[in-house]
N, C-alpha and C positions, 0 to 999 in steps of 0.2 A: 537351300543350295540350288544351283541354275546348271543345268547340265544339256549341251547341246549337242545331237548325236546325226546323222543323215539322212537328207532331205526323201529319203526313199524309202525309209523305216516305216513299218504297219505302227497301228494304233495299238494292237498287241504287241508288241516290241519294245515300244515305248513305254507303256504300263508296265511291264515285264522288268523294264531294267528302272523306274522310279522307284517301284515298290523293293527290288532286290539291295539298290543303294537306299535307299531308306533305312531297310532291316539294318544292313552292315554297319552306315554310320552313323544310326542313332538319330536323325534328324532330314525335316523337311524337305521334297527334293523335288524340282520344278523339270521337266524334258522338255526342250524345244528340237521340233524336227525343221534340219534345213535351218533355213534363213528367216523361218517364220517369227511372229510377235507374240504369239498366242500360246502357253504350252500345251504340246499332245498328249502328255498326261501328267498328272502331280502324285505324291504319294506323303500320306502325313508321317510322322517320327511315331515307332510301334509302342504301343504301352503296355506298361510292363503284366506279364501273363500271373503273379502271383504278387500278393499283399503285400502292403508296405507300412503295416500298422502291428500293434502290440502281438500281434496270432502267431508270429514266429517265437522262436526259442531254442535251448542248448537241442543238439542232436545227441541220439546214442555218442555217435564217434567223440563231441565234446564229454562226455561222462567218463568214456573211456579216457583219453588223457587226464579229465582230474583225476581218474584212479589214480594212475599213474603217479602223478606230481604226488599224491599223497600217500604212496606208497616210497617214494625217493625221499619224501619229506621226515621220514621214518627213521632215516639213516642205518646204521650196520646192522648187524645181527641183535635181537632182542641181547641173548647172555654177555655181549658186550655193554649194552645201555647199563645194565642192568651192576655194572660192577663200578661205574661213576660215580654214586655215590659214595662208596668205600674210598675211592682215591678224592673225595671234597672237591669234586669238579662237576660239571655242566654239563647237560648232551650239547651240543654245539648248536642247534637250532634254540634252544631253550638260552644260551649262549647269547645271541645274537638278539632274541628279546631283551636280554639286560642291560643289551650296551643299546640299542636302538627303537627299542619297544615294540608293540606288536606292530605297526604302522612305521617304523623309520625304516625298512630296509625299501628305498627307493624303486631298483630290481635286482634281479639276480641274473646271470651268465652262466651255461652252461648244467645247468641241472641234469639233463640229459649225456651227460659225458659219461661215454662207456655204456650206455644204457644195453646196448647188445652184446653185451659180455656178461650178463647178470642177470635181465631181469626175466622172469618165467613168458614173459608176453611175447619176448623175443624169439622170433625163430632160429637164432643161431645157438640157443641153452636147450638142451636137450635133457639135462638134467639139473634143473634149477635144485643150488644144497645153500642153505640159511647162511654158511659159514664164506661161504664164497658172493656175499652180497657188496655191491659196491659202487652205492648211489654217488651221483657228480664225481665219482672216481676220488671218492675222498677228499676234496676240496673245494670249498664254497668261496665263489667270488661276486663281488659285486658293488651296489654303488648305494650308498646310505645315507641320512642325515643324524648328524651327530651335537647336542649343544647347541642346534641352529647352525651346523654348518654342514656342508656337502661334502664327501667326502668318499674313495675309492675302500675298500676292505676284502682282505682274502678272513679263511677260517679253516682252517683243518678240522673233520670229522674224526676224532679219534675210534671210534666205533666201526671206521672200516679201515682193517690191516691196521690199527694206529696211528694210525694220521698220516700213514707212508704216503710217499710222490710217486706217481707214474704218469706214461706219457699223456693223457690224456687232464689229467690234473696239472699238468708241468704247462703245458697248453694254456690253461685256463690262466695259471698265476701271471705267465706272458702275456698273454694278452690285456690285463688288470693293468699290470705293471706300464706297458706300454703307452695304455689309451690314459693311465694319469701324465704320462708326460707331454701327451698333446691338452689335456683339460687343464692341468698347473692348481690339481687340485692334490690335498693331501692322501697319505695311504696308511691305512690300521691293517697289520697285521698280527693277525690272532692267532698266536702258532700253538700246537701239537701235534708234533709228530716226530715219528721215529726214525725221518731221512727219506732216503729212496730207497724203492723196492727192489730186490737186489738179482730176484729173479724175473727180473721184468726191463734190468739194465738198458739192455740193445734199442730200445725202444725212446729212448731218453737222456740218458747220461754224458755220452760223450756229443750229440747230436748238435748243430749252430743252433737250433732253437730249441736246446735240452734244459737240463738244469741247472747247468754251469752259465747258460743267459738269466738267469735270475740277477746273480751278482753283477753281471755285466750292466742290469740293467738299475739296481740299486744303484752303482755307480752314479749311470747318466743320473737317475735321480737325485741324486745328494746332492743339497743346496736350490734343486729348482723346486721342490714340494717338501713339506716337512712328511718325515718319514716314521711314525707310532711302530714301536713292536711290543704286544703284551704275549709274554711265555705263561703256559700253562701247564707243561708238561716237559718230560725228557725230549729235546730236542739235539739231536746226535749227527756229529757229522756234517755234511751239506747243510741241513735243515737249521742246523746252529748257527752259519754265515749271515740269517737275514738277521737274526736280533745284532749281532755287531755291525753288520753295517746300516742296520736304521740310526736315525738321529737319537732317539728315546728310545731306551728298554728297559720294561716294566718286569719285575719275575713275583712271582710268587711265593711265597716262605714256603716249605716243606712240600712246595706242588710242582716248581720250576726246576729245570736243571737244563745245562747244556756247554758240550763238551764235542771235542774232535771228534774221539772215539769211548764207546762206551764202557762202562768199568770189566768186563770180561774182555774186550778186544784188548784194553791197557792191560791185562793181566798176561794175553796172552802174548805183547810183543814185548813185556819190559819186566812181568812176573810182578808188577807192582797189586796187592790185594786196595781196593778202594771202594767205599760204596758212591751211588750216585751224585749222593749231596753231599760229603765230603769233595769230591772233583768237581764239579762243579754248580753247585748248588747255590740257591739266590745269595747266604749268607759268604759263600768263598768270592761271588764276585763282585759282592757289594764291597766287598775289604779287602782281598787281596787282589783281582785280577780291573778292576776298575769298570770291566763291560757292565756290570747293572745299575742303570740312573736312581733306579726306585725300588721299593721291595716294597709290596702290597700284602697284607694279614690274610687278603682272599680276594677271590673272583670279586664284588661288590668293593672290596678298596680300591683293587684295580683300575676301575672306571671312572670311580672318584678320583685316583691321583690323575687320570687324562683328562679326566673333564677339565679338572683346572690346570692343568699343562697348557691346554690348547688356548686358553685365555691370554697367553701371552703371544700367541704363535699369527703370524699371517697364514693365509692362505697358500704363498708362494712368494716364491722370490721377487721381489723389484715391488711389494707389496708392504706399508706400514702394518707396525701390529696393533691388532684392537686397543683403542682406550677406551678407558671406565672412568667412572665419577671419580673424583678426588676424594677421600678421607685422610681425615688429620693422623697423624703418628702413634703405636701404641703406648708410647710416653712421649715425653713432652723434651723438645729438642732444649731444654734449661739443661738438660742434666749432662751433657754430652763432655761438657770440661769436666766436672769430677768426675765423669767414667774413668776416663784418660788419666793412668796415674805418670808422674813428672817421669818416675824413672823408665830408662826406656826399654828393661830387660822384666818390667813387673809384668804379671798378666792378669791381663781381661778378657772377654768374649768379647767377639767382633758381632756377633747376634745382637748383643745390648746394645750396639752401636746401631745395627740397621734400625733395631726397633723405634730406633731416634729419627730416623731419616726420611724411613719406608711409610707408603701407608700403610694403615692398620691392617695384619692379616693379610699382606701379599705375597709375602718371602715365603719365596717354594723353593727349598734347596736342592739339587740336582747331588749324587754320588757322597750323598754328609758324611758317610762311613770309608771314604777313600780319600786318601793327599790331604788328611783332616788338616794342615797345616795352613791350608788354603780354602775358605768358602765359596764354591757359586753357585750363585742364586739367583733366578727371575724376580724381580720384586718392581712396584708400581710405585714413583714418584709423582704427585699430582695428578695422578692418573694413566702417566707413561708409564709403562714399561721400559726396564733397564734389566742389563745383564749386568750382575754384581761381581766383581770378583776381589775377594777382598782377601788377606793376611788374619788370620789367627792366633793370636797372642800369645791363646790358651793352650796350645800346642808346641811346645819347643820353641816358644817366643816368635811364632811365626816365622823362624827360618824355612826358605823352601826346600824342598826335600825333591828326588826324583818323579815320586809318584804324583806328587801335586801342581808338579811342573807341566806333568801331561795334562793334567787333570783339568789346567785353567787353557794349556794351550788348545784342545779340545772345545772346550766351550767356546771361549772369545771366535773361535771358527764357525762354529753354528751359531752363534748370537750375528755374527757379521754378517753370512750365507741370507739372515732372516731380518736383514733392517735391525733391528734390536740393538738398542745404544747402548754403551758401554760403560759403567763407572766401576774406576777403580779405589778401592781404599788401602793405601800404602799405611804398613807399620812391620817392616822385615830386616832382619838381620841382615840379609841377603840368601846367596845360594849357599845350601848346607856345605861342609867342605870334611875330606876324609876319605881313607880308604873302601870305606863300604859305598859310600853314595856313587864315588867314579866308579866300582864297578857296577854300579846298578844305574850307570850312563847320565849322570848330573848333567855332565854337556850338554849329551845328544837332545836329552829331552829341557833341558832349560834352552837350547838354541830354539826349538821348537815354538814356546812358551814367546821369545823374543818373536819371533819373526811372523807369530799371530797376530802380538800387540802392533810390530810392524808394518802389517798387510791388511791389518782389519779399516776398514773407509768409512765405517756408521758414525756418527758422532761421538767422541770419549771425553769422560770428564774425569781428571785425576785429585783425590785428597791427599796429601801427604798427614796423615795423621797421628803420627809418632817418628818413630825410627826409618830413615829411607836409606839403607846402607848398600853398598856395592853394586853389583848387577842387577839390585832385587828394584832397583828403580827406574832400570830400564825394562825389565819383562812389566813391569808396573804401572806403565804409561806415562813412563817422564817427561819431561822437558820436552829429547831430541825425536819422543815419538808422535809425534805430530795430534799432540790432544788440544781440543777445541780452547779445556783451560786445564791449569795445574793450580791448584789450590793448596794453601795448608792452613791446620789448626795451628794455635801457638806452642802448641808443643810438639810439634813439625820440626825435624830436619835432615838435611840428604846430606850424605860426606862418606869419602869409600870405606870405612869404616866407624864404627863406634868408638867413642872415646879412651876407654879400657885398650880395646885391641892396639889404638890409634899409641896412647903413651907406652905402650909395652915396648911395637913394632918401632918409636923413633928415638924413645930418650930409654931405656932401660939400661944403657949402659952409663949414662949421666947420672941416672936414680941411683943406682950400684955405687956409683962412685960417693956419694953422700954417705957420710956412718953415722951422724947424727938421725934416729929413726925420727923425731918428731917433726927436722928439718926437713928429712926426706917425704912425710908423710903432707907438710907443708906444700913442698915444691910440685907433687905428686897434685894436689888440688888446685894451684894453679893453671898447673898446662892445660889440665882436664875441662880447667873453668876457660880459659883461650879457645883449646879444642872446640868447647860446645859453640864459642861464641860466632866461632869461623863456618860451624855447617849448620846454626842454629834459622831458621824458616824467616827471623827478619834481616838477617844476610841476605840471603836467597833473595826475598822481595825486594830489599835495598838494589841489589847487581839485578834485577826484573830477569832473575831464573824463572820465579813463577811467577804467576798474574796478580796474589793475593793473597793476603793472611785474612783468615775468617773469622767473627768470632763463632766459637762453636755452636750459640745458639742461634745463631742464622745460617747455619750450613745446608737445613734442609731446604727452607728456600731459595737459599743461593743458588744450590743444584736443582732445583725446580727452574728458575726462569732462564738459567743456560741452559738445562736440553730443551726447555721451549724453545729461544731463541735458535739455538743450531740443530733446529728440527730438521731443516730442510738442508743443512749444509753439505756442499758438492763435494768430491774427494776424488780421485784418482790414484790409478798404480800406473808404472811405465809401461811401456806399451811393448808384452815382451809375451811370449806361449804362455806357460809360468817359473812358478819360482821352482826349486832344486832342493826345498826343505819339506820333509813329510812329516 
């Protein structure tokens, strides 16, 4: 550097100010006094006054912090660790090994949260007591690799207070929560916990950045990141919100539970006696309440039913899902017509059917133990991935029922959210009909069910593979719902009712009139045999309702080289806020 300073400046002056800019900016510095050519003095760049090889190393102060982190690494109180394994669970670090190994947790955030509320080092604890320990304030967040893929993850400490929220751990989940919605990376939440700290309210609860932004922020995330929740424990209250509003929720048999309020508070506003797993335990909502996807044998199932979840899942929205190599079917698509028996109220399992279709060993069913009348399933065609949602035979003849109506209008909304293509396998009565299903809202939740298959834009391929009766072919992916193709087997057919119902509801007073029975019984199989012939799949093909009669043993490839081909196909909705059905 060249620095020219006054033609009247000493030679010590000059020297004085090279060497002083030198020191400051690290580098070479020439003075020219005046207008001179020459400089009055130079000054080299200083070197450096200690070692720059192997002779350094940690300091006390560095030792002292790893105490530290490995004092926090410890988590709650020893006689809480210490009673883990009577409840068949994990310390959460040891946790965290399972799901990521000793090397997957990328980093971590916030270890130190709360630290001077607790720990003995601190000078604001006066009187550090074992019971009042409360490493990362109970909450572990951070950023992991999981299966080969990157991925955001909170974990409750149940070892301190129970895995309760406080503000400094409410903190932390915000902030997780957040920075996945700038990265469009997924989020594993590993819950246990007891809710929030109740005496610790003021700090957190009703606050814009409390705990009521958690859900806020669940929201935004729904549909731009896939959202994992595995329960491990009684989660009550607030703390119950994140497993239903994640996309997936994973419980635990005899380990998970989660509910509004805990079986004493229910007792104490309704006098109802309940224990935990009866109100809400993995098995009530695997069956009766729909919130849990999966129910895992233990902590080690758990991981395995995610791991392969995540196999079908993109990373984010506006993202295809991973393919894998293609494998052939676990039977052999010959068998697919004698599955299908002629009559159309007989039953079979629609499983025997995927295992025609699918390849081998990809059908991961989502909720089997709810709206059993309806299967969905992630399963791999050729190596795609497809969202199944298919009619149940074996079930009440696949009539839809309330709870299954949710159950598929649910899905088709997260298979849509995540790319994930759509097939449907039609064989339904239609919507169940009667005074118990209207009061348990048939409409509200079959309009629902419609206005999926309506809204959903990923590619859909429909089979009509038996019975397509009433409504049940429009939440089905009919015709009028803009599927890429509509397909049937030859023993396919759509018509607003079945035959039976059909001659009851138009000629039973014609039949009545007949007193010859063998006449009548006559006449009775003709109209039935007209009826069939009117809504029977090569009508349908003949008037080009649908694209195609299959035979059954080319159905799998059939359905292979359509969602190949309308891999990439474009779709739109109107151009409108949104729609007005939830």
């Amino acid at each position: 550097m060249k620095v020219r300073i006054g033609a009247d400046a000493s030679d010590e002056e000059a020297s004085a100010i090279a060497s002083a800019l030198a020191q400051h900016l690290d580098s070479a510095v020439e003075v020219y006094a005046g207008g001179a050519d020459a400089p009055a003095a130079t000054a080299d760049a200083p070197t450096a006054a200690y070692p720059l090889d192997d002779e350094l190393g940690p300091t006390e102060r560095e030792e002292r912090l790893r105490a530290e982190i490995r004092d926090i690494l410890e988590g709650g109180p020893e006689k809480y660790r210490a009673r883990l394994g009577d409840q068949g669970k994990l310390f959460v670090r040891d946790r965290l090994d399972l799901w990521f190994g000793e090397d997957g947790v990328t980093f971590e955030d916030g270890k130190f949260a709360h630290f001077d509320g607790w720990h003995p080092d601190s000078p604001e604890v006066e009187d550090p007591d074992d019971g009042n320990r409360l490493p990362a304030d109970g909450l572990i967040t951070g950023a992991a690799t999981f299966e080969g893929r990157d991925l955001h993850f909170m974990a409750n400490d149940f070892t301190v207070k129970a895995g309760s929220m406080a503000r400094h751990g409410v903190e932390k989940f915000l902030r997780m929560q957040q920075r996945a919605l700038k990265s469009g990376k997924p989020v594993l939440y590993l819950m246990d916990s007891s809710g929030g700290r109740i005496d610790q309210q003021t700090g957190f609860f009703a606050n814009r950045e409390g705990i009521g932004k958690y859900y806020y922020n669940h929201s935004m995330l729904s549909g731009r990141v896939p959202q994992i929740c595995v329960l491990y424990g009684p989660c009550i209250a607030g703390a119950a919100y994140t497993p239903v509003f994640a996309d997936f929720t994973v419980m635990v048999e005899g380990m998970s539970a989660m509910a509004i309020a805990s079986p004493r508070m229910v007792e104490m506003v309704t006098g109802e006696q309940i224990d935990m797993q009866d109100l809400g335990g993995a098995r009530m909502h695997a069956e009766e309440s729909g919130s849990a996807d999966l129910v895992a044998r233990d902590e080690a199932h758990a991981r395995e039913l995610v791991a392969e979840l995540v196999t079908y899942l993109p990373d984010k929205a506006g993202e295809k899902p991973p393919k894998s190599e293609t494998r052939p079917p676990k039977y052999s698509p010959d068998g697919i017509d004698e599955l299908i028996p002629e009559a159309p109220n007989r039953p079979y399992d629609v499983h025997d059917l995927l295992d025609r279709i699918a390849d081998a060993e990809s059908v991961f069913e989502l909720k089997p133990d709810y709206g059993t009348e309806i299967v969905t399933a992630f399963a791999r065609i050729d190596g795609r991935p497809v969202g199944v949602v298919a009619n149940q035979p074996a079930q009440r003849s696949g009539a839809i029922f309330p709870d299954a109506a949710e159950k598929a209008a649910e899905f088709i909304w997260t298979c849509d959210a995540y790319e994930i293509p759509l097939l449907y396998l039609c064989d339904t009565p239609g919507f169940m009909a009667g005074s118990q299903v209207e009061e348990d809202a048939i409409l509200e939740k079959g309009k629902k069910f419609i206005y999926a298959t309506s809204s959903a834009t990923v590619p859909k391929q429909t089979v009509v593979v038996r019975k397509a009766y009433g409504a049940g072919i429009y939440a089905m992916g009919g015709p009028a719902y803009d599927p890429e193709s509509v397909l049937a087997l030859p023993s396919g057919e759509i018509g607003i009712m079945g035959p039976e119902a059909a001659i009851n509801a138009v000629y039973a007073n014609k039949l009545n009139d007949i007193d010859d029975p063998d006449e009548r019984a006559k006449r009775e199989d003709e109209l039935r045999e007209e009826y069939r012939r009117d809504i029977d799949a090569h009508r349908m093909a003949s008037e080009v309702v649908i694209d195609e009669i299959v035979p059954p043993s080319d159905l799998r490839a059939e359905l292979a080289g359509r969602f190949a081909f309308y891999e990439d196909v474009e779709k739109s909705l109107p151009d409108k806020k949104h729609g007005t059905v939830l």
